[in-house]
C-alpha positions as CSV (number, residue, x, y, z in Angstrom):
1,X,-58.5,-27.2,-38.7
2,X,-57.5,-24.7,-40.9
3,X,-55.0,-21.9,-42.1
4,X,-56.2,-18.6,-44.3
5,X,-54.2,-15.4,-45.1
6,X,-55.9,-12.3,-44.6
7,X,-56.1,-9.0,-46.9
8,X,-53.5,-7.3,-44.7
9,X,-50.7,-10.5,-45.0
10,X,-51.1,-12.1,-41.4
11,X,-52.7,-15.5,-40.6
12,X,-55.6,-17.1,-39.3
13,X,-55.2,-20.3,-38.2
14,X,-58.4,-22.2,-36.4
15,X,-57.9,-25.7,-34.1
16,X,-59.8,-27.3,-31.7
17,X,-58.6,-26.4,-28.0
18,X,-57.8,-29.8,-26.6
19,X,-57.9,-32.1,-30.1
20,X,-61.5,-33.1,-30.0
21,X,-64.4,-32.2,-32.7
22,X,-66.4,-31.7,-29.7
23,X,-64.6,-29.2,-28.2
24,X,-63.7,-25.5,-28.0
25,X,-63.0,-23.8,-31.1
26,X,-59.6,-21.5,-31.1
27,X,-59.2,-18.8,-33.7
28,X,-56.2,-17.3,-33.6
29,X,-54.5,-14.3,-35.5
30,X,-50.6,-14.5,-36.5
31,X,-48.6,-11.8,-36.2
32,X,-44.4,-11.0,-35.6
33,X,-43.2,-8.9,-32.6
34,X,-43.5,-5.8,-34.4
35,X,-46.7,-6.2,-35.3
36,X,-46.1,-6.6,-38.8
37,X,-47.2,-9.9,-41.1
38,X,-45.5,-13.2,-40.6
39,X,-43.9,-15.3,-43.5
40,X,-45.8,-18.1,-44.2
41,X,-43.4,-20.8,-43.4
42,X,-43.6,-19.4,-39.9
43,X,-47.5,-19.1,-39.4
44,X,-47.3,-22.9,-40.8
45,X,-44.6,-23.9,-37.8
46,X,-46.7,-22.4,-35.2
47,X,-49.9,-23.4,-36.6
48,X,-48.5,-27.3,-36.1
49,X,-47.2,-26.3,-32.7
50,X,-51.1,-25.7,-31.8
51,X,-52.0,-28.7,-32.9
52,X,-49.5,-30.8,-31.0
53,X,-50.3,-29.1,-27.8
54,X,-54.2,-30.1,-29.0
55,X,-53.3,-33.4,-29.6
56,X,-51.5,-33.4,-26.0
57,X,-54.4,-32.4,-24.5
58,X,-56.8,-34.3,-25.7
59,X,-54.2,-37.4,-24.5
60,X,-53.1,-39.2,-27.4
61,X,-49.1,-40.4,-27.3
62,X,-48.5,-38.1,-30.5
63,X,-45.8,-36.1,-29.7
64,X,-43.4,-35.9,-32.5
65,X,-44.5,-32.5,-32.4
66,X,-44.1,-31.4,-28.8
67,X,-41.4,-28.9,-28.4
68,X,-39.4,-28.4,-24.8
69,X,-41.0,-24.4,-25.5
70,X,-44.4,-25.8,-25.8
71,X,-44.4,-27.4,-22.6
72,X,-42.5,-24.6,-20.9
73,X,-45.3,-22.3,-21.8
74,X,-48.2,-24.8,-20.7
75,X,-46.1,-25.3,-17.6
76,X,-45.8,-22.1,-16.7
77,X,-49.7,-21.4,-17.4
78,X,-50.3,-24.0,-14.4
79,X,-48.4,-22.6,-12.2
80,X,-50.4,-21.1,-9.0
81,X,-47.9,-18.6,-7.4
82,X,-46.6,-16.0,-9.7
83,X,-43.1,-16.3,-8.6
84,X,-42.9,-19.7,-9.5
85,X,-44.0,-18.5,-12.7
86,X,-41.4,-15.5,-12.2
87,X,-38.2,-18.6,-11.3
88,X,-39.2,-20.3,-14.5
89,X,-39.2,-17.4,-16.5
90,X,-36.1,-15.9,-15.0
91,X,-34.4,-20.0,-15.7
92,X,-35.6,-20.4,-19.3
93,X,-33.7,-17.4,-20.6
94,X,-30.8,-18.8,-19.4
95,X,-31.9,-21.8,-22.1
96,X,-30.8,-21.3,-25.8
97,X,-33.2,-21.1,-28.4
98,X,-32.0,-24.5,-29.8
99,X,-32.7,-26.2,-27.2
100,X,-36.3,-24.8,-26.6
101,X,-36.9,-25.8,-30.5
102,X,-35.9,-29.4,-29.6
103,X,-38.5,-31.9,-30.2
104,X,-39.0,-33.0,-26.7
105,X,-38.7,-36.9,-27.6
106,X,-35.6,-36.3,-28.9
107,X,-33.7,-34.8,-25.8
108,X,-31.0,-37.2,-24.2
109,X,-28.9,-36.7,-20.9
110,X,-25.7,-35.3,-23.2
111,X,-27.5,-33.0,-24.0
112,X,-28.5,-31.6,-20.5
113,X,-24.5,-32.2,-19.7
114,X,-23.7,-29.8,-22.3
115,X,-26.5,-27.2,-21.4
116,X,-25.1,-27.9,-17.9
117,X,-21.2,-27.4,-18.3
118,X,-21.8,-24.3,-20.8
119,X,-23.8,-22.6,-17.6
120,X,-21.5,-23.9,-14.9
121,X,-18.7,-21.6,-16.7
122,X,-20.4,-18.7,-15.6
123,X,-22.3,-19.3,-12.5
124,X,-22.0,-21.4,-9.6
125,X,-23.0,-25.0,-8.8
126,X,-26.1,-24.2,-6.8
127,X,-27.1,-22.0,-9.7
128,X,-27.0,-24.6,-12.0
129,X,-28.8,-27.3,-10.0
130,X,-31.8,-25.2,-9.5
131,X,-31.9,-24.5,-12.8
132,X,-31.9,-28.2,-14.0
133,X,-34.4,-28.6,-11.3
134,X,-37.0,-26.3,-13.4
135,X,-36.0,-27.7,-16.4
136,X,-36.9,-31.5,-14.6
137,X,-39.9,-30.4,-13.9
138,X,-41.4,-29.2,-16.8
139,X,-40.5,-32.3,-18.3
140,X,-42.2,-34.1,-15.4
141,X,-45.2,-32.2,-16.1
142,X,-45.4,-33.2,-19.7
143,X,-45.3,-36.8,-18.7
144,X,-48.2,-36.5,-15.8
145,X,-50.5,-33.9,-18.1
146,X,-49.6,-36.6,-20.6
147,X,-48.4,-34.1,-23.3
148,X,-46.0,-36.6,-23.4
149,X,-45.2,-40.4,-23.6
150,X,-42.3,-40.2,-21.1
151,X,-39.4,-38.0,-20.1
152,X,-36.5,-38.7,-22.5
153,X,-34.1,-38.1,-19.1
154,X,-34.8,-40.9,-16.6
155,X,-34.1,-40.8,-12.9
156,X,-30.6,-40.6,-12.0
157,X,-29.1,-40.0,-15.6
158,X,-28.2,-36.3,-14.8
159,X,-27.0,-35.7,-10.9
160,X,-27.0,-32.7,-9.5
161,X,-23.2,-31.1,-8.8
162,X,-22.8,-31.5,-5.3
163,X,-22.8,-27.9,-4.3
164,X,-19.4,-26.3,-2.3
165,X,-19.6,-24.7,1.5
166,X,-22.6,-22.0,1.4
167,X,-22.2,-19.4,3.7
168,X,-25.2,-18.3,5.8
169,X,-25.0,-14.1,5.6
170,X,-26.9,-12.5,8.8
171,X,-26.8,-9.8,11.3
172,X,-24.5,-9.7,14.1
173,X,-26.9,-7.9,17.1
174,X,-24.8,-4.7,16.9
175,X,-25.2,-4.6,12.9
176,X,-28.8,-5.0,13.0
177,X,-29.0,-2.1,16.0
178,X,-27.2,0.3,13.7
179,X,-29.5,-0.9,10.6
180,X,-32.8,0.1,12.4
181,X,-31.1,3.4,13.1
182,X,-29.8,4.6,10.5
183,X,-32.5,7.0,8.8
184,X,-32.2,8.5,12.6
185,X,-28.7,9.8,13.1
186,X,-29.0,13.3,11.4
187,X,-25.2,13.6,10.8
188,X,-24.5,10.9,8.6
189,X,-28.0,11.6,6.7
190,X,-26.5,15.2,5.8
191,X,-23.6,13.7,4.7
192,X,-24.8,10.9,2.4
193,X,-27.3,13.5,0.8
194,X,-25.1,16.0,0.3
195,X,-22.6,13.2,-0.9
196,X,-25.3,12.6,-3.4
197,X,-25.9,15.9,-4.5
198,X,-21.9,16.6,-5.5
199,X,-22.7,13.1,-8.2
200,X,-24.5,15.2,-10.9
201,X,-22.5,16.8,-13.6
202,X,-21.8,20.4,-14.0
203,X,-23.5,22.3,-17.1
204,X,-23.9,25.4,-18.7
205,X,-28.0,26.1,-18.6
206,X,-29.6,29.6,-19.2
207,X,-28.8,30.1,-15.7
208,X,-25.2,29.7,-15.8
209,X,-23.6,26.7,-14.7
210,X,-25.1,24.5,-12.7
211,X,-25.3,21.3,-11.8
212,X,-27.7,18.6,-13.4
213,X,-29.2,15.3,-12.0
214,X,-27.1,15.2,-8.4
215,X,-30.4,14.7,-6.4
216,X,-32.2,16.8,-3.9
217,X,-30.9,19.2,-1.9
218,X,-30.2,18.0,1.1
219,X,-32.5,20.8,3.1
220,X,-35.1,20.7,1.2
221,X,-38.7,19.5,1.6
222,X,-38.6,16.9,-1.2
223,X,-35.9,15.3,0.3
224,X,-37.6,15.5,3.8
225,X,-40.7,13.7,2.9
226,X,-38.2,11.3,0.7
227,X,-37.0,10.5,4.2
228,X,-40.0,9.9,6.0
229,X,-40.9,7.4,3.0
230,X,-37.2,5.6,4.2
231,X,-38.5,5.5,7.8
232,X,-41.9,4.3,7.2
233,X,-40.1,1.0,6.3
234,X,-38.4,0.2,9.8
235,X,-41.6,-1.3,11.1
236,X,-41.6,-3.8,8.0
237,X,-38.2,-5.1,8.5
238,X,-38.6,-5.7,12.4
239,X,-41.8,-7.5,11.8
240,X,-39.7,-9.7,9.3
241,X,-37.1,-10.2,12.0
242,X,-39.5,-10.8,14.8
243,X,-41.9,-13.6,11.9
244,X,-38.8,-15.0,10.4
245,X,-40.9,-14.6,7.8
246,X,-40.0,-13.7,3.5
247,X,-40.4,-10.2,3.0
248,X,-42.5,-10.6,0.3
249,X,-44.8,-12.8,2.8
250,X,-45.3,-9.3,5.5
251,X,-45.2,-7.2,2.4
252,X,-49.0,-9.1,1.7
253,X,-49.8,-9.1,5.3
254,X,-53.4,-8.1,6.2
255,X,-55.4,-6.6,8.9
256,X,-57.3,-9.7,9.2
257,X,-54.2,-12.1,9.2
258,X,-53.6,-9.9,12.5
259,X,-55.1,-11.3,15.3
260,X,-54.5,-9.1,19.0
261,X,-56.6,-11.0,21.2
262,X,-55.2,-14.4,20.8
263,X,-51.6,-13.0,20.0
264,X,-50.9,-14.5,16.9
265,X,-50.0,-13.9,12.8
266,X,-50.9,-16.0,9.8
267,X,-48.6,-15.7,7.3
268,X,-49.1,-16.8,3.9
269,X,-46.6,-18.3,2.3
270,X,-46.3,-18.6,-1.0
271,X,-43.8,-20.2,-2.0
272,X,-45.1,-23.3,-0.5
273,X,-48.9,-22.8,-1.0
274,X,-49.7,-22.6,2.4
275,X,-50.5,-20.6,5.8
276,X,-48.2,-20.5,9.4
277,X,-49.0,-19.3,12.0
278,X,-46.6,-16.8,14.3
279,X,-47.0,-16.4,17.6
280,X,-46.9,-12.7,18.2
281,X,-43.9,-11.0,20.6
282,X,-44.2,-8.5,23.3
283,X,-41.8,-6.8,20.4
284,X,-44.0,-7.3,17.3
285,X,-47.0,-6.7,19.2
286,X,-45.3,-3.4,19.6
287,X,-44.3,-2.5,17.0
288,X,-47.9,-3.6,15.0
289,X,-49.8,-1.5,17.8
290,X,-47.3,1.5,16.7
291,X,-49.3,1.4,13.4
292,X,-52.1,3.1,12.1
293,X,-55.1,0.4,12.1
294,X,-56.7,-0.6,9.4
295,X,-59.6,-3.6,8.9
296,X,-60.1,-6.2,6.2
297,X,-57.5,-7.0,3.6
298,X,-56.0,-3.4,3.6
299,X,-52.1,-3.7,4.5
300,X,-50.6,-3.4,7.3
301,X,-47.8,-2.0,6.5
302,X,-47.9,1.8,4.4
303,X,-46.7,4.8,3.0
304,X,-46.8,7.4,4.4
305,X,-49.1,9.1,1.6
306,X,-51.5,6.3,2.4
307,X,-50.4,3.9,-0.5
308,X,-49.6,0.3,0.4
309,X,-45.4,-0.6,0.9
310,X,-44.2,-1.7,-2.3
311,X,-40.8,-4.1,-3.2
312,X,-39.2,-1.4,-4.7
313,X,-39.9,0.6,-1.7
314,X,-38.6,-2.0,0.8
315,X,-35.6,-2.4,-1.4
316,X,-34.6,1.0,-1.8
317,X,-34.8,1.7,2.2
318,X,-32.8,-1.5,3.1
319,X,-29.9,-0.1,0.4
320,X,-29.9,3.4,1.9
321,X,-29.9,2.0,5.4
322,X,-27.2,-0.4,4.7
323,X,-24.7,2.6,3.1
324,X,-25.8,5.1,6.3
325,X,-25.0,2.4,8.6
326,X,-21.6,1.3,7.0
327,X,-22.7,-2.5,6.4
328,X,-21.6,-5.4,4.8
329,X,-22.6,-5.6,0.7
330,X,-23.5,-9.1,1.3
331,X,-26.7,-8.2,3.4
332,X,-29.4,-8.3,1.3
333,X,-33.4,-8.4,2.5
334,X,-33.4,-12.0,2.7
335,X,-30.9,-11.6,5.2
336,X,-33.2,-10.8,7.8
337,X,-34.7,-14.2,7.6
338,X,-31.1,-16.0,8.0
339,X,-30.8,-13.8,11.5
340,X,-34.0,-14.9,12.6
341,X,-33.2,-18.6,12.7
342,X,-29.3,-17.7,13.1
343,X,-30.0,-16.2,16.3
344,X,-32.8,-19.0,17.5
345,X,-30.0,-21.6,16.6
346,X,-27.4,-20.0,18.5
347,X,-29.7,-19.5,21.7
348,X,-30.0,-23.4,21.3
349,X,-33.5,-23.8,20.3
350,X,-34.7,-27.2,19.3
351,X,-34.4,-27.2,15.3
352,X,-37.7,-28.5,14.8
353,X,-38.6,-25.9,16.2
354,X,-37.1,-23.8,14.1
355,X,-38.4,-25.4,11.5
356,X,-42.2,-25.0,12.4
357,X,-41.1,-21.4,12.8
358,X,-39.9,-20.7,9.4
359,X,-42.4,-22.9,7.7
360,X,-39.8,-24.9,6.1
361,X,-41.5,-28.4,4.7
362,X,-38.0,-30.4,4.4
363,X,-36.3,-30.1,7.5
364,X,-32.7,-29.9,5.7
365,X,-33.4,-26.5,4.6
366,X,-33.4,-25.8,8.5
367,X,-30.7,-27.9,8.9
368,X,-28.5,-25.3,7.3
369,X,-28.7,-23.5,11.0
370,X,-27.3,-26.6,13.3
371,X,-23.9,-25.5,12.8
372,X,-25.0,-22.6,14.8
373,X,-26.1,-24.3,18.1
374,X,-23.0,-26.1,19.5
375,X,-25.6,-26.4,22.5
376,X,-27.5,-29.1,22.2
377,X,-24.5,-31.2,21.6
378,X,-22.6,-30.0,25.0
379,X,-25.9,-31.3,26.9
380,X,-25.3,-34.8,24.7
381,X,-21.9,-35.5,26.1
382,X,-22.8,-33.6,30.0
383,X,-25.7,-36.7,30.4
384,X,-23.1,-39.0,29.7
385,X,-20.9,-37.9,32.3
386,X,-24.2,-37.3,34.6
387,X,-24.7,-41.2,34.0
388,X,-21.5,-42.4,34.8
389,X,-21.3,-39.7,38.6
390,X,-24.4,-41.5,38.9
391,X,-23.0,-44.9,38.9
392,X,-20.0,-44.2,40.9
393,X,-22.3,-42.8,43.5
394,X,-24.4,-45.9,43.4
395,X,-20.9,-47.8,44.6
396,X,-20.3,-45.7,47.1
397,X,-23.0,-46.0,48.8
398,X,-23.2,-49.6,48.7
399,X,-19.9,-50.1,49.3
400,X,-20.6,-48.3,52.4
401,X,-23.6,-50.1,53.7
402,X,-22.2,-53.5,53.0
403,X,-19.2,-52.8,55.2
404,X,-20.9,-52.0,58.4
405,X,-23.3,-54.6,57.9
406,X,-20.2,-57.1,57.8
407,X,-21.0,-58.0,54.2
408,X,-19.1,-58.2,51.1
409,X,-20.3,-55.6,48.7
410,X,-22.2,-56.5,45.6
411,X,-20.8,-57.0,42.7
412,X,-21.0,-54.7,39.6
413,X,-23.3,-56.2,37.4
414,X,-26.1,-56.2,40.4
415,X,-25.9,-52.8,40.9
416,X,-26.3,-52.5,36.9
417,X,-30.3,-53.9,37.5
418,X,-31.0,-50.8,39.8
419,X,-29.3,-47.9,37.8
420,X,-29.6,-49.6,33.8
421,X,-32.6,-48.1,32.0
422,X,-32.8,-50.4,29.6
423,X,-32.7,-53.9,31.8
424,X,-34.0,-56.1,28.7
425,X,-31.4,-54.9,26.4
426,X,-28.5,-55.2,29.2
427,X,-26.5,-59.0,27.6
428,X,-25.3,-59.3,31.4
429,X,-28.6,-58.9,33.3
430,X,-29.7,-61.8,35.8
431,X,-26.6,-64.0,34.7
432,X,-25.5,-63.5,37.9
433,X,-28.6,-64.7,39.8
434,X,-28.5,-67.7,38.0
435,X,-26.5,-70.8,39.6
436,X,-25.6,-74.1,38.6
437,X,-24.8,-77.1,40.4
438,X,-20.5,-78.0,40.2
439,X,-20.1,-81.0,39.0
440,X,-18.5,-82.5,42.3
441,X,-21.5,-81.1,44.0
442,X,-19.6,-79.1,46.4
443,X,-21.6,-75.8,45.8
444,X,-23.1,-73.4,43.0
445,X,-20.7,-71.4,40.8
446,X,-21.3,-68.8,38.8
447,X,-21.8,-69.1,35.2
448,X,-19.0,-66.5,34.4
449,X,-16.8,-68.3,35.7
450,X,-13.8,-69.6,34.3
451,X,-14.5,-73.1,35.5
């Protein structure tokens, strides 16, 4: 609509919200990071930008003016979980500012390659697919919301790099023993604090020297309650072992979400947008029972000042637990979930049922666990050999009967109608009952034969 400066330097600009007369009316001051007054060829740049997202809106095929930023932003305003929001933040800073300033119609697959190779110098494979994946589906969300005409990079133009060997990282049952431990065994807690203490360095104060910024002292009561705070954290990572569940999924878990009677959890999850339901253990059942009850939405799990557990708090512990019990780097939170459906895997649970349990919607996510249950493939190959001790029993038998009736025994491909589950699909089946006259009329014969 319009564009004014003020007294002070900044802008003004005013636009209709989605393009129409009829519409909302947007007014909208202008000012830089600091705070401080534009120049005016930048309030005018922006000042188009808002009226090409406008025009989007409203649905014309204008969109000479539609940047990639412009729909990363509306993208991300649509967006329902905030850690989807979080994943497309976290992938657009990888992006240069060029690109973002591209007009999207003008975008071709070279130049994804490029954005692609300069990335794949510094990060892996995997890394760079799912960050071409975000960048996909923004533009896919221009062309739906009609923002845009059409994406500028068509189906199949830009592959994804076929990822190398990932490596599944979870607890072996003696690791995760020691993990739920640690904050218990009193020796190596003295140690690490007082470990701690000796990192500070030494300076000269009014006091003499001393030393600065090493931590607590070990005996002290700050340092007590710091590890009761630590411990109040063990029942949160069982419950994630014993749910298979995110952490960030029982870090939102609710009173009400717990249900004793009927024995069961509902999890929200939401990455996917959606609720599971866990059947609770004799060991989670435990372990939620050990807890002080609350009702509604307050959380289950707490602080021990009363506050709800945070991510930092969660974090923290699993760190300090990892160095007391002498663990591998590579176990992170997450990790807990990988031993949950490592361990179900290697028991040789069914891995659709695996699946169900971790709420996975594309069964090759779970399919990253088969590799672990060599079980189900050992029963494959034992029925085949159960089928064919079957058979040769089968002969036996009538081999046996025949000969002290006086008879001949029957041939092979009879004793294939009583034992062949599948008769209609067997080529040989009741070929053999079938006779035809010999030509010199001296008897049957058999049509396999080599007459």
């Amino acid at each position: 609509m319009s564009i004014h400066k003020r007294p002070d330097g900044s802008y003004i600009i005013r636009y209709y919200a989605d393009g129409r007369r009829t519409g909302r009316r947007v007014q909208e001051t202008l000012r830089g990071p600091d705070g401080k007054p534009l120049p005016f060829a930048d309030a005018v740049r922006i000042y188009r930008e808002r009226l090409a997202l406008a025009s989007a809106r409203r649905g014309t095929s204008d969109d000479s003016r539609v940047t990639f930023s412009m729909l990363a932003e509306t993208y991300i305003e649509f967006q329902k979980s905030e850690s989807a929001k979080a994943r497309t933040r976290q992938t657009l800073r990888q992006v240069p500012e060029g690109f973002k300033g591209r007009v999207v119609r003008t975008l071709t697959p070279l130049d994804i390659e490029r954005l692609r190779k300069d990335r794949s110098a510094n990060v892996k494979p995997s890394t760079v697919n799912r960050e071409w994946a975000v960048l996909k589906a923004i533009l896919n969300f221009g062309e739906k919301k009609r923002m845009i005409e059409r994406n500028p990079i068509r189906r199949g133009e830009v592959p994804m790099f076929k990822p190398g060997p990932g490596r599944l990282v979870f607890f072996e049952p003696e690791e995760w023993e020691r993990f739920v431990t640690a904050f218990e065994d009193e020796a190596r807690w003295k140690q690490h604090r007082t470990r701690i203490r000796r990192l500070g360095p030494m300076k000269e104060g009014l006091l003499g020297l001393r030393r600065y910024g090493g931590g607590m002292n070990p005996d002290s009561e700050a340092t007590a309650e710091y590890r009761e705070r630590l411990r109040a954290t063990v029942p949160f990572f069982k419950a994630t072992l014993y749910t298979g569940s995110r952490p960030g999924e029982i870090l939102r878990l609710t009173w009400q979400d717990v249900d004793f009677e009927r024995g069961r959890l509902s999890v929200w999850q939401e990455k996917t947008q959606e609720a599971k339901t866990v059947p609770m253990s004799k060991a989670l059942r435990e372990v939620l029972s050990a807890l002080p009850r609350g009702i509604g939405a307050a959380a289950v799990f707490m602080r021990p000042d009363g506050e709800a557990l945070t991510e930092d708090d969660y974090k923290r512990a699993f760190g300090v637990a990892r160095r007391l019990a002498g663990l591998r780097k590579e176990l992170n939170p997450y990790s807990i979930r990988h031993t949950f459906a490592s361990w179900l895997a290697i028991k040789g649970t069914p891995i659709r049922t695996i699946q169900e349990l971790l709420g996975h919607k594309d069964l090759r996510m779970t399919l990253r666990y088969a590799h672990l249950s060599p079980a189900h493939l050992a029963e494959a190959v034992e029925t085949v050999e159960a089928v064919e001790k079957s058979s040769r029993r089968h002969l036996v038998a009538t081999s046996s009967e025949a000969a002290s009736q006086g008879a001949a025994a029957k041939p092979l491909d009879d004793m294939g109608k009583t034992w062949w589950p599948q008769r209609e699909s067997n080529p040989r089946s009741g070929l053999e009952s079938e006779r035809l006259a010999s030509k010199d009329g001296l008897g049957p014969i058999r049509l396999d034969s080599p007459e």
